[in-house]
PDB file of N, CA, C, O and CB in Angstrom:
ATOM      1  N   UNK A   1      98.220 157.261  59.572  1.00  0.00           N
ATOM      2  CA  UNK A   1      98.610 156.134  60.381  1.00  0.00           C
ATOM      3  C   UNK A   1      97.978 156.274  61.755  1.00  0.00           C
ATOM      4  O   UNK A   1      98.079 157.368  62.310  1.00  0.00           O
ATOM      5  CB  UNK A   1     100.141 156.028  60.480  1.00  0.00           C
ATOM      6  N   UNK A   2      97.363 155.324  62.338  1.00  0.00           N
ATOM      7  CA  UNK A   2      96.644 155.113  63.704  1.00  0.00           C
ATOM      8  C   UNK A   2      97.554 155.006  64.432  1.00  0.00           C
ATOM      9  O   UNK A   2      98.061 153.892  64.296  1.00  0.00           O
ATOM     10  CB  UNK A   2      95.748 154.022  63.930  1.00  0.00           C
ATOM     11  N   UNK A   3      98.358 155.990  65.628  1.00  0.00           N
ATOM     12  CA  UNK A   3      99.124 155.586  66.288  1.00  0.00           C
ATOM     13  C   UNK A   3      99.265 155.037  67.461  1.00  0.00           C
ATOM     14  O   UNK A   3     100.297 155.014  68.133  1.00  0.00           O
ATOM     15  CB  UNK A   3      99.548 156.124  66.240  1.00  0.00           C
ATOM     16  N   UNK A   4      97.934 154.456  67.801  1.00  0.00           N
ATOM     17  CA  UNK A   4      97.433 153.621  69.197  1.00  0.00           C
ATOM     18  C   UNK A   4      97.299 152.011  68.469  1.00  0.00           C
ATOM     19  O   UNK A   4      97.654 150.908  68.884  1.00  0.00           O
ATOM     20  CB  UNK A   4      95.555 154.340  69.980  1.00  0.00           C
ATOM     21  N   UNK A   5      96.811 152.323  67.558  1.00  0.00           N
ATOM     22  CA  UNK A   5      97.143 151.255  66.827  1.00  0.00           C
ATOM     23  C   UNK A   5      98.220 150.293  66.044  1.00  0.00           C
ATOM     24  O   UNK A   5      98.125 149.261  65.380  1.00  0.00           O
ATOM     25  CB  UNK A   5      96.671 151.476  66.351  1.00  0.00           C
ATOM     26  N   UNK A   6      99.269 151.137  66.451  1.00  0.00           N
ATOM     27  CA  UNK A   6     100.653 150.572  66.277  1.00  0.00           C
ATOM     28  C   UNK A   6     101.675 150.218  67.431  1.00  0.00           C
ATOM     29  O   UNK A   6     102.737 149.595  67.405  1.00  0.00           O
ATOM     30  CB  UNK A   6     101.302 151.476  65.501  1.00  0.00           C
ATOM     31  N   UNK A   7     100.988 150.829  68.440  1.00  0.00           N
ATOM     32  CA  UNK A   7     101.405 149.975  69.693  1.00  0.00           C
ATOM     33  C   UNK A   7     100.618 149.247  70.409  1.00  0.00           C
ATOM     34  O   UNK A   7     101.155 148.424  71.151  1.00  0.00           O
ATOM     35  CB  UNK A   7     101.891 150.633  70.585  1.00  0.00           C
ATOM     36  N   UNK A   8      99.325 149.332  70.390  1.00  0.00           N
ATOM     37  CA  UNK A   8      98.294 147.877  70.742  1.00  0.00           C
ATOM     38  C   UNK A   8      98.342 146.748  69.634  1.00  0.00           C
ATOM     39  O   UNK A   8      97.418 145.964  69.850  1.00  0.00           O
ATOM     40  CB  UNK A   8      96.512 148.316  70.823  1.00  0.00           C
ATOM     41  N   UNK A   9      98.964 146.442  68.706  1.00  0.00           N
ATOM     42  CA  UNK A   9      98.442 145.385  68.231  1.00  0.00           C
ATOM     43  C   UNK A   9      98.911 144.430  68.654  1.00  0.00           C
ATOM     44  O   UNK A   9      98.109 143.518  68.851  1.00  0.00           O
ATOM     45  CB  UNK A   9      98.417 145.303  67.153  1.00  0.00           C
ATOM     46  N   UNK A  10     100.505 144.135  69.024  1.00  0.00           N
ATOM     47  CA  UNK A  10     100.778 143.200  69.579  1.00  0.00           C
ATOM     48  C   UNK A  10     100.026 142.384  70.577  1.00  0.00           C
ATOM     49  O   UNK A  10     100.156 141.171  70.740  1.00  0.00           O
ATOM     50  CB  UNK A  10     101.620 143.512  69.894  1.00  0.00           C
ATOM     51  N   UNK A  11      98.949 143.456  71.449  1.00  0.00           N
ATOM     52  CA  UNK A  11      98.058 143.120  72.167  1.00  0.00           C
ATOM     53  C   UNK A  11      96.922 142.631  72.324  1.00  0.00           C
ATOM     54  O   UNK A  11      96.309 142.444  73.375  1.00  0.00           O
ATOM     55  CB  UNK A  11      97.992 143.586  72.458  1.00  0.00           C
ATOM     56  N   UNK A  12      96.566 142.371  71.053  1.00  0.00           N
ATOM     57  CA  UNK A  12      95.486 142.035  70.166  1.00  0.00           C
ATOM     58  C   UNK A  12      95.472 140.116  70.033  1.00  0.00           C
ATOM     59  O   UNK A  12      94.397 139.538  70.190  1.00  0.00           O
ATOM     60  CB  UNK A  12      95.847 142.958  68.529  1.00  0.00           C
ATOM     61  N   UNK A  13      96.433 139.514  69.815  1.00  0.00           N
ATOM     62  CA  UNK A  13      97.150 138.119  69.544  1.00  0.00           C
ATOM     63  C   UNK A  13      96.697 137.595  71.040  1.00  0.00           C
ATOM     64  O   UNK A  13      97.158 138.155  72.035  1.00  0.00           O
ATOM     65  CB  UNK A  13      99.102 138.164  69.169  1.00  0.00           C
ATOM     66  N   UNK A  14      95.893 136.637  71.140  1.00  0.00           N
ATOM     67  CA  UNK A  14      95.780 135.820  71.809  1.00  0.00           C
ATOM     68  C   UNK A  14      96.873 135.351  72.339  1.00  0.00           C
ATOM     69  O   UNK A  14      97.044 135.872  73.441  1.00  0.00           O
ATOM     70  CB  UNK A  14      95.195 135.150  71.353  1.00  0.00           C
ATOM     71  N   UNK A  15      97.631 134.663  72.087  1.00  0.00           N
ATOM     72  CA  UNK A  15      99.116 134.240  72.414  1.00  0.00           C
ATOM     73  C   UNK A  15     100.443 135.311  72.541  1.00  0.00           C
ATOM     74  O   UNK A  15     101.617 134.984  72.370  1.00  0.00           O
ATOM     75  CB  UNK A  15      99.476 133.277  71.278  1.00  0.00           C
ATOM     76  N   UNK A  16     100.015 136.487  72.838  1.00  0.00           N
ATOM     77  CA  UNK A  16     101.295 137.585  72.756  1.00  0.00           C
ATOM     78  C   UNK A  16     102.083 137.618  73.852  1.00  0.00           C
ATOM     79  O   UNK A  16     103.045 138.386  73.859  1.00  0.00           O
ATOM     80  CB  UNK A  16     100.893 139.045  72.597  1.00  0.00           C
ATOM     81  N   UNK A  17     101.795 136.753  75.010  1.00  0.00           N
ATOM     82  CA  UNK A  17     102.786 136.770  76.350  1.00  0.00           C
ATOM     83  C   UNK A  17     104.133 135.840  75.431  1.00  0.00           C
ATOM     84  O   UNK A  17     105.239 136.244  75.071  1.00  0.00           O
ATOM     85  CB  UNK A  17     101.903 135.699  78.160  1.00  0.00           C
ATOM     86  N   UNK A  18     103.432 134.381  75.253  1.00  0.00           N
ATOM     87  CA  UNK A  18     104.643 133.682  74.927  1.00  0.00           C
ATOM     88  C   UNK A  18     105.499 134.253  73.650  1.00  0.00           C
ATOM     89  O   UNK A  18     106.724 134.173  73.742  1.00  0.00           O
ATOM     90  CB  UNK A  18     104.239 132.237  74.680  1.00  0.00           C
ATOM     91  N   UNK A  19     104.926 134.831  72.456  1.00  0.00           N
ATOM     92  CA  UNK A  19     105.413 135.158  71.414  1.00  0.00           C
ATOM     93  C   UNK A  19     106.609 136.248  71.649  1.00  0.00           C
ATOM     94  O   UNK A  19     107.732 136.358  71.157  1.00  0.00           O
ATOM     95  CB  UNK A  19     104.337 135.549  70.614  1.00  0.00           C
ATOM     96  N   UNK A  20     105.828 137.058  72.684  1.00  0.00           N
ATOM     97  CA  UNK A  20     107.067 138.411  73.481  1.00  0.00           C
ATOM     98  C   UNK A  20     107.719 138.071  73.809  1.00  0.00           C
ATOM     99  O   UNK A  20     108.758 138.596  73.409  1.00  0.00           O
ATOM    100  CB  UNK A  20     107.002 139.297  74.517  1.00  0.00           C
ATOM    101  N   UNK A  21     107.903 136.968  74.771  1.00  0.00           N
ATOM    102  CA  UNK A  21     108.469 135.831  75.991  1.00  0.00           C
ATOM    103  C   UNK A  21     109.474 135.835  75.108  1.00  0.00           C
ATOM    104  O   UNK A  21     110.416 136.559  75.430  1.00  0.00           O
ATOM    105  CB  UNK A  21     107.666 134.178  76.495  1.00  0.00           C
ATOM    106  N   UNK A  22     109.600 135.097  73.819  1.00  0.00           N
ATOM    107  CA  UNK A  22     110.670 134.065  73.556  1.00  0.00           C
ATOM    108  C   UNK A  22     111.106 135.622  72.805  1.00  0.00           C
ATOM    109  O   UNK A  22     112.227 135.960  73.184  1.00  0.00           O
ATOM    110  CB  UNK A  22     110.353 132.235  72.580  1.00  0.00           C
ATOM    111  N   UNK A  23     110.760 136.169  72.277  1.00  0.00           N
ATOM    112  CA  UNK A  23     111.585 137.404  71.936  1.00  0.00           C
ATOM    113  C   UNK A  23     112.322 137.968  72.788  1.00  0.00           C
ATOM    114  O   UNK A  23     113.419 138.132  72.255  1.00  0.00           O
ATOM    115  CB  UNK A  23     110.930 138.357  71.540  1.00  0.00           C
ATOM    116  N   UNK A  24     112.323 138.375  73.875  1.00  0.00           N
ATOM    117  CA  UNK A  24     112.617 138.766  75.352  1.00  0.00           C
ATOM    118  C   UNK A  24     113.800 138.039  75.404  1.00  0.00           C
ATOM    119  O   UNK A  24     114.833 138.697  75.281  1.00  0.00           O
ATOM    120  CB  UNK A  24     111.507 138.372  76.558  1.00  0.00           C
ATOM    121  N   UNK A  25     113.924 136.502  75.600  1.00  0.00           N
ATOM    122  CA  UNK A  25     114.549 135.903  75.797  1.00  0.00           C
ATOM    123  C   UNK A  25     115.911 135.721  75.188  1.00  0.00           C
ATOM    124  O   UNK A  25     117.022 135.684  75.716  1.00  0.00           O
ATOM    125  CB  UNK A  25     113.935 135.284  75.829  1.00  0.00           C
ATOM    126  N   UNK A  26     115.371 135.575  73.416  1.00  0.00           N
ATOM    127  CA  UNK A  26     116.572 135.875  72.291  1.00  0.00           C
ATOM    128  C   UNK A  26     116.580 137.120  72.566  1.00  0.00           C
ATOM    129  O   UNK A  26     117.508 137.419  71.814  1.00  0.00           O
ATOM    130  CB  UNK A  26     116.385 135.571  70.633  1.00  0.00           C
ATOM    131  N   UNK A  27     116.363 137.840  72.921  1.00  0.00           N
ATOM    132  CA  UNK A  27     117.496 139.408  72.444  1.00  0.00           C
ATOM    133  C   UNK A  27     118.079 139.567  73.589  1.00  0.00           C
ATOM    134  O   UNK A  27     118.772 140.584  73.564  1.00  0.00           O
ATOM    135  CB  UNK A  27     116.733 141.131  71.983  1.00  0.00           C
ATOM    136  N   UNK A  28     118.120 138.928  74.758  1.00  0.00           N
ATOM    137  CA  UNK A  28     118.794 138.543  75.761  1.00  0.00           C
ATOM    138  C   UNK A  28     119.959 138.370  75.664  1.00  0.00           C
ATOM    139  O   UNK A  28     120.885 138.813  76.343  1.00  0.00           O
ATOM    140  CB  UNK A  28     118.423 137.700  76.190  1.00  0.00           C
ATOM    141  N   UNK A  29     119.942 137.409  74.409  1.00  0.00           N
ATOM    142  CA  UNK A  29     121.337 136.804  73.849  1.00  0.00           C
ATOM    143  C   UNK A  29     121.962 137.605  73.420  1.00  0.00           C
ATOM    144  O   UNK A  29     123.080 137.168  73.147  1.00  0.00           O
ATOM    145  CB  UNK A  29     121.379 135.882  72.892  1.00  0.00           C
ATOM    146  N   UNK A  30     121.741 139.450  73.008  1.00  0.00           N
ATOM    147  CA  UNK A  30     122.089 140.102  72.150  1.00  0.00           C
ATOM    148  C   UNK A  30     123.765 140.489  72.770  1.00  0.00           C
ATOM    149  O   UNK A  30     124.778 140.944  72.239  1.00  0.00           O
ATOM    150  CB  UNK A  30     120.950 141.227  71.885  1.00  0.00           C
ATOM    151  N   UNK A  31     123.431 140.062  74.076  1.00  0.00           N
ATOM    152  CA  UNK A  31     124.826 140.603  74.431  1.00  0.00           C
ATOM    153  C   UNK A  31     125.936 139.631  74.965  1.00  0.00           C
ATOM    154  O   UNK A  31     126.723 139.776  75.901  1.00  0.00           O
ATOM    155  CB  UNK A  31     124.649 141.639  75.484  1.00  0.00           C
ATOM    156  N   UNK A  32     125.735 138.467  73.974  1.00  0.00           N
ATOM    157  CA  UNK A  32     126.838 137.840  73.995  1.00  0.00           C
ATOM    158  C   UNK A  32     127.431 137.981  72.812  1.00  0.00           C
ATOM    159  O   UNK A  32     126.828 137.585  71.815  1.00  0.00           O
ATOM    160  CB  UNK A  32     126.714 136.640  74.339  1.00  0.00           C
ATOM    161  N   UNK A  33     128.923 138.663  72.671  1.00  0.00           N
ATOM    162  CA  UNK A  33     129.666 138.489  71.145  1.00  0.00           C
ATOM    163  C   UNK A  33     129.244 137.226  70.622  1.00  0.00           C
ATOM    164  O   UNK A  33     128.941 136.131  71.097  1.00  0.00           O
ATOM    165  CB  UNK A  33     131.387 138.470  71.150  1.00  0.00           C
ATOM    166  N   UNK A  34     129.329 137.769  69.425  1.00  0.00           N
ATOM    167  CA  UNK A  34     129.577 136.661  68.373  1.00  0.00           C
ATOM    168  C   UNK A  34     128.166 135.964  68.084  1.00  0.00           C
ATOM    169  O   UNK A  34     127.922 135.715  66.904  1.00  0.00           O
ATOM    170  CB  UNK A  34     130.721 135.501  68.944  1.00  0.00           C
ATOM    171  N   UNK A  35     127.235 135.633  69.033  1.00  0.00           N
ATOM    172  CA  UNK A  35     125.501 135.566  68.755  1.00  0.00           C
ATOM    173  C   UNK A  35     124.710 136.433  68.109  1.00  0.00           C
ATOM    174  O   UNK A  35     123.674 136.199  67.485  1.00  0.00           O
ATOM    175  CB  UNK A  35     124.779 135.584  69.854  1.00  0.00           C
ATOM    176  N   UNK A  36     125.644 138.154  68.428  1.00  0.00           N
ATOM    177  CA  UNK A  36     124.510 139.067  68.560  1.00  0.00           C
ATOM    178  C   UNK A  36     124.367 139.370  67.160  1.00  0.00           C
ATOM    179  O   UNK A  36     123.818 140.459  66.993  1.00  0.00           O
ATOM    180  CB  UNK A  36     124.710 140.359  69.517  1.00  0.00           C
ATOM    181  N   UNK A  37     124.774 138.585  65.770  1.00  0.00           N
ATOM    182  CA  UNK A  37     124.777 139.064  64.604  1.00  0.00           C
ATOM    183  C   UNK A  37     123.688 138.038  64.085  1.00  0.00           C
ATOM    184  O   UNK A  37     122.890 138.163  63.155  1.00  0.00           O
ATOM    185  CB  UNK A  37     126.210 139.149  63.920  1.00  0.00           C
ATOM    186  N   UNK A  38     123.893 136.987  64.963  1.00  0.00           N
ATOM    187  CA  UNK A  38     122.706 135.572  64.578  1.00  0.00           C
ATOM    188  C   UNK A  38     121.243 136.187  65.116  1.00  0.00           C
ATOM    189  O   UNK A  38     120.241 136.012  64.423  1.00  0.00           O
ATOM    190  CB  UNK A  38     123.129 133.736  65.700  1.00  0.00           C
ATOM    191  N   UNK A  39     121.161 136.967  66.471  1.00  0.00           N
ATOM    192  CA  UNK A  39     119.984 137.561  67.273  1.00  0.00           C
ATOM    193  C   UNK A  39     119.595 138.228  66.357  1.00  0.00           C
ATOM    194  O   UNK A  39     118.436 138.055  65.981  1.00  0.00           O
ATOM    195  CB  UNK A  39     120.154 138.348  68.549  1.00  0.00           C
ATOM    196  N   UNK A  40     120.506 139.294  65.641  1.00  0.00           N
ATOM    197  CA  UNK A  40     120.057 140.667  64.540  1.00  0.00           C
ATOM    198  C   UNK A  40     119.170 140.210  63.745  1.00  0.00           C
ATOM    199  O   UNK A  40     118.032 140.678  63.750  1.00  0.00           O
ATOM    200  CB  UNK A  40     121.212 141.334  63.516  1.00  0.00           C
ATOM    201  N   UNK A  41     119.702 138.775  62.561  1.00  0.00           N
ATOM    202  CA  UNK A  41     119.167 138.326  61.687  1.00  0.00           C
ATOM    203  C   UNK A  41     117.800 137.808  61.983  1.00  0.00           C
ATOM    204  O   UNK A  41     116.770 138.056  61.356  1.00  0.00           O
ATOM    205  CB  UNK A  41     119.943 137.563  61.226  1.00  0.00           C
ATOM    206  N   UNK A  42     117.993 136.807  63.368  1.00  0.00           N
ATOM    207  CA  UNK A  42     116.499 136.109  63.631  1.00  0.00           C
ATOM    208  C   UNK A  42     115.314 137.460  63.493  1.00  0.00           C
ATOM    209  O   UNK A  42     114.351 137.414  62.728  1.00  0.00           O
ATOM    210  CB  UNK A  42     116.441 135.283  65.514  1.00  0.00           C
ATOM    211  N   UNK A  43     115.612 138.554  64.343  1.00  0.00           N
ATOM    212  CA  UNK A  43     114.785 139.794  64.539  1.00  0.00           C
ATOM    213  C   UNK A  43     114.469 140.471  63.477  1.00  0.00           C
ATOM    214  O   UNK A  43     113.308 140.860  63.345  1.00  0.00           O
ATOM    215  CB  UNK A  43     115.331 140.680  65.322  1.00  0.00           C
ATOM    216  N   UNK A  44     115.534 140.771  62.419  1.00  0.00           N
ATOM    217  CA  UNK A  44     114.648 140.794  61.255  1.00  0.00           C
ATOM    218  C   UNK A  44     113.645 139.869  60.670  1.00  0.00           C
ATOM    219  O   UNK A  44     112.577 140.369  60.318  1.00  0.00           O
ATOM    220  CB  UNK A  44     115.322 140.930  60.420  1.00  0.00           C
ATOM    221  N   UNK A  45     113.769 139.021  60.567  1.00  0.00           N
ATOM    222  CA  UNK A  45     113.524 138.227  59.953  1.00  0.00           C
ATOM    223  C   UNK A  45     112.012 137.839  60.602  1.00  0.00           C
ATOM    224  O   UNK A  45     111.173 137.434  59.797  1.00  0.00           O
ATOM    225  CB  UNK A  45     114.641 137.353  59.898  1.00  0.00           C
ATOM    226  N   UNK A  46     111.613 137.953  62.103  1.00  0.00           N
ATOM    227  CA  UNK A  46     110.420 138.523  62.731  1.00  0.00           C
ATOM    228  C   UNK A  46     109.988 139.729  62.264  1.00  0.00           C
ATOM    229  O   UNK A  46     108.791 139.929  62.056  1.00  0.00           O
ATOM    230  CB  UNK A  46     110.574 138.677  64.035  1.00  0.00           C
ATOM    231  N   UNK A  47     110.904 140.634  62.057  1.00  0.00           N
ATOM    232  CA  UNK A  47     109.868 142.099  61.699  1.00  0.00           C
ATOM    233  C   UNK A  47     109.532 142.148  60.514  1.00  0.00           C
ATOM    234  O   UNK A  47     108.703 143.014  60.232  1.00  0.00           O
ATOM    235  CB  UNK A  47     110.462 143.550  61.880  1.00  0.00           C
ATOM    236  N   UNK A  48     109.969 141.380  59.564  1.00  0.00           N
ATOM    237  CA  UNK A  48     109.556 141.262  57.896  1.00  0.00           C
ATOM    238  C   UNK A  48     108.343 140.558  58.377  1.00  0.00           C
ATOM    239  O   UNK A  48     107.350 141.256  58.578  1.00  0.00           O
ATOM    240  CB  UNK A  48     110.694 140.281  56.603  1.00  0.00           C
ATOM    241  N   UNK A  49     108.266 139.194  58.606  1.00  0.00           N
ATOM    242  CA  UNK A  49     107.025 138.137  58.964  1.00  0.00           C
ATOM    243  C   UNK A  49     105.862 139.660  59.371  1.00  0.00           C
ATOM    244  O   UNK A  49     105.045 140.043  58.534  1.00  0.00           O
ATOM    245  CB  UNK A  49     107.517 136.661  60.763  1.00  0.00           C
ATOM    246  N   UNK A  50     105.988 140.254  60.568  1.00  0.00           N
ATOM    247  CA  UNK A  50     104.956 141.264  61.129  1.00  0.00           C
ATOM    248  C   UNK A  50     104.658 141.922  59.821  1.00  0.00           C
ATOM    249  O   UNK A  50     103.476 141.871  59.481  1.00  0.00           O
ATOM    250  CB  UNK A  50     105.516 142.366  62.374  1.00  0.00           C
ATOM    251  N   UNK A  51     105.307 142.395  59.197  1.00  0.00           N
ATOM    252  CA  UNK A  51     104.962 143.558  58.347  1.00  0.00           C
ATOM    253  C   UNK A  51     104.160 142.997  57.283  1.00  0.00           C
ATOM    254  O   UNK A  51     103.011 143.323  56.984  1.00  0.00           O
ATOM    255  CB  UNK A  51     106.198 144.338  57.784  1.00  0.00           C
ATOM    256  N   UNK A  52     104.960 142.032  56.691  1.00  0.00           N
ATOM    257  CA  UNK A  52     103.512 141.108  56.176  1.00  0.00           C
ATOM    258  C   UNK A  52     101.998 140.842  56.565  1.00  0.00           C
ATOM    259  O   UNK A  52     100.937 140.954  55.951  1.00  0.00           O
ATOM    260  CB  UNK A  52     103.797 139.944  56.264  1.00  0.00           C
ATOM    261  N   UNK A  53     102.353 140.439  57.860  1.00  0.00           N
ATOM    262  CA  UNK A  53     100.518 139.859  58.201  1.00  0.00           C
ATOM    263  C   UNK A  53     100.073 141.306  58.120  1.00  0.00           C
ATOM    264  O   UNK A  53      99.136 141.531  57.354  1.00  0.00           O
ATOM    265  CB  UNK A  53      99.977 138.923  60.135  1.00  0.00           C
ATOM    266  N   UNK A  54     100.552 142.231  58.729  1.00  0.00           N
ATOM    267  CA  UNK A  54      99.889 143.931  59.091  1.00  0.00           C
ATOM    268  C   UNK A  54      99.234 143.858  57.590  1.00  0.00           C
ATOM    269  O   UNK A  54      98.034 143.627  57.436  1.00  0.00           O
ATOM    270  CB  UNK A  54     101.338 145.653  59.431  1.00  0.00           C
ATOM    271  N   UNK A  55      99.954 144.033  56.716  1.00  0.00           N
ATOM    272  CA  UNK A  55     100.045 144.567  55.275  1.00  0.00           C
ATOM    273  C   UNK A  55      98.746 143.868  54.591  1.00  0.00           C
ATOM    274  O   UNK A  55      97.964 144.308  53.748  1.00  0.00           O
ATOM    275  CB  UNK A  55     101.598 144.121  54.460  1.00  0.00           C
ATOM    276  N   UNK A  56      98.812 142.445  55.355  1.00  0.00           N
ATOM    277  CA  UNK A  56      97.392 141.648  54.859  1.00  0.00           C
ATOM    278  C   UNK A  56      96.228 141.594  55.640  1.00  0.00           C
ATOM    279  O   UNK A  56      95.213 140.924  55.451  1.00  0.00           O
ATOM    280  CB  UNK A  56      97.594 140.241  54.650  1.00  0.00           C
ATOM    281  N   UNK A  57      96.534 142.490  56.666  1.00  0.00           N
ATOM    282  CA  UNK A  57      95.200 142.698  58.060  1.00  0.00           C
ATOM    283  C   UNK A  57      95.166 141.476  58.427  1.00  0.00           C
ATOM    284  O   UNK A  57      94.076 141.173  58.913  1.00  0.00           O
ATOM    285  CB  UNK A  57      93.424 143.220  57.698  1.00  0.00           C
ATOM    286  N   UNK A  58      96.181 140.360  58.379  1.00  0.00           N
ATOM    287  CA  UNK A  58      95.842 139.244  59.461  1.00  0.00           C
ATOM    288  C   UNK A  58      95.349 140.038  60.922  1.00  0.00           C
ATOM    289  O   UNK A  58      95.522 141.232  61.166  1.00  0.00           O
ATOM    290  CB  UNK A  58      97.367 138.202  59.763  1.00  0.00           C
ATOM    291  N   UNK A  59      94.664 138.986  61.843  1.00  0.00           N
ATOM    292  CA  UNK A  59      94.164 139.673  63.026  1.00  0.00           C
ATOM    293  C   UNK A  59      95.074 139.521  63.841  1.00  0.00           C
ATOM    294  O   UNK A  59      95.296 140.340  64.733  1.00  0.00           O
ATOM    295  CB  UNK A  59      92.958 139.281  63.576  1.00  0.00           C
ATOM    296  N   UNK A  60      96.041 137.973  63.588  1.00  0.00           N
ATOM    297  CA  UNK A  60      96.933 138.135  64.662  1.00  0.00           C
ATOM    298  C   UNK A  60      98.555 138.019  63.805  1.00  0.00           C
ATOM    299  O   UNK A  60      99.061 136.992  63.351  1.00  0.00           O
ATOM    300  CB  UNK A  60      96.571 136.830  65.949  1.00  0.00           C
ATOM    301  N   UNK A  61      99.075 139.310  63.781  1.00  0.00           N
ATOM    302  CA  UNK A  61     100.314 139.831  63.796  1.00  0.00           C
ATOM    303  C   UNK A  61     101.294 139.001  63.827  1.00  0.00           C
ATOM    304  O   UNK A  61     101.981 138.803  62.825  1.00  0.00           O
ATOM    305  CB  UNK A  61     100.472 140.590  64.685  1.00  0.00           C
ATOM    306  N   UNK A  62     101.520 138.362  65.030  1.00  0.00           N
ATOM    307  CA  UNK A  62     102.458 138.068  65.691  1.00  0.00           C
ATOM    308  C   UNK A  62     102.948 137.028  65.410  1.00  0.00           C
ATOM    309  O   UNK A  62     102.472 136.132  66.107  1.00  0.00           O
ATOM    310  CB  UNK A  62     102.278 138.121  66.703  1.00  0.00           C
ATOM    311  N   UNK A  63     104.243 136.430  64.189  1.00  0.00           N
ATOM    312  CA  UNK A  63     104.093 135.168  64.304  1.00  0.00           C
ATOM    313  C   UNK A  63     104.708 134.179  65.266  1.00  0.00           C
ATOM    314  O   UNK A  63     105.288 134.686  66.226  1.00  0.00           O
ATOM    315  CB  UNK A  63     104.316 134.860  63.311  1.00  0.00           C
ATOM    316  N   UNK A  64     104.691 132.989  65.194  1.00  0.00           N
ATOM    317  CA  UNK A  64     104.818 132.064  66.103  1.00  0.00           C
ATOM    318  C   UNK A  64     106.746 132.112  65.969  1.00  0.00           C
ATOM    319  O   UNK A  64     107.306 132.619  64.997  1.00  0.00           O
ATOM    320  CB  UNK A  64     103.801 130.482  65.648  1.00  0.00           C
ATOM    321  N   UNK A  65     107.508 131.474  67.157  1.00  0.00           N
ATOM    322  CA  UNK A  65     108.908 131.538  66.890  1.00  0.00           C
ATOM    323  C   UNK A  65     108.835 129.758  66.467  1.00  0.00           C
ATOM    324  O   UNK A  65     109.234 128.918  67.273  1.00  0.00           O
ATOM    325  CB  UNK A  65     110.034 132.180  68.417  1.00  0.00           C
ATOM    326  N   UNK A  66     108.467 129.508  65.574  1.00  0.00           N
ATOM    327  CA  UNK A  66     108.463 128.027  65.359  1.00  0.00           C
ATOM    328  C   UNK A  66     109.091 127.702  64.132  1.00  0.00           C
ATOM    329  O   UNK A  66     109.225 126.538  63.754  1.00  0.00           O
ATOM    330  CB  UNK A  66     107.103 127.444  65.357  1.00  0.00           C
ATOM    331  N   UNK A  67     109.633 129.073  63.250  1.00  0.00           N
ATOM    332  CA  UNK A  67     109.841 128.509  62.043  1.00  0.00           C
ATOM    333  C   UNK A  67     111.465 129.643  61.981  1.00  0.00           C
ATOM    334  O   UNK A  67     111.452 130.840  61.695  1.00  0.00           O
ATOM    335  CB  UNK A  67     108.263 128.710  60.720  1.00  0.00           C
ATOM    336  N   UNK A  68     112.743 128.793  62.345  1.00  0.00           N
ATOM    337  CA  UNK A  68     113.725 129.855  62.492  1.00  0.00           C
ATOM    338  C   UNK A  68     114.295 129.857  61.430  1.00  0.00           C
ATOM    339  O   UNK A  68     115.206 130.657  61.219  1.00  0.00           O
ATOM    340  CB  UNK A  68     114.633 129.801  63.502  1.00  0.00           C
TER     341      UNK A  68
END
């Protein structure tokens, strides 16, 4: 495993400010009761999407928060 390569890729995505951004933002929410089980799910549900594109060498990783 490349391990510079598992923390630059996010960096790689043309669009990785906003994609972080709105991540940033929802896990923000993490600390309001009663959201933070809806935040958990959305975040998986991003890290499955990542592990996919990785798995298929898409170039850009990161997917969009457009599809909740």
């Amino acid at each position: 495993m490349d391990f510079v390569k598992a923390l630059t890729y996010p960096f790689e995505d043309n669009d990785w400010l906003p994609k972080l951004g709105i991540a940033v933002g929802i896990g923000i929410l993490m600390f309001i009761p009663l959201v933070n089980l809806a935040v958990i799910v959305l975040f998986a549900g991003w890290r499955y999407e990542i592990a996919k594109r990785v798995k298929a060498g898409d170039p850009t990783p990161l997917p969009a928060w457009d599809d909740f």
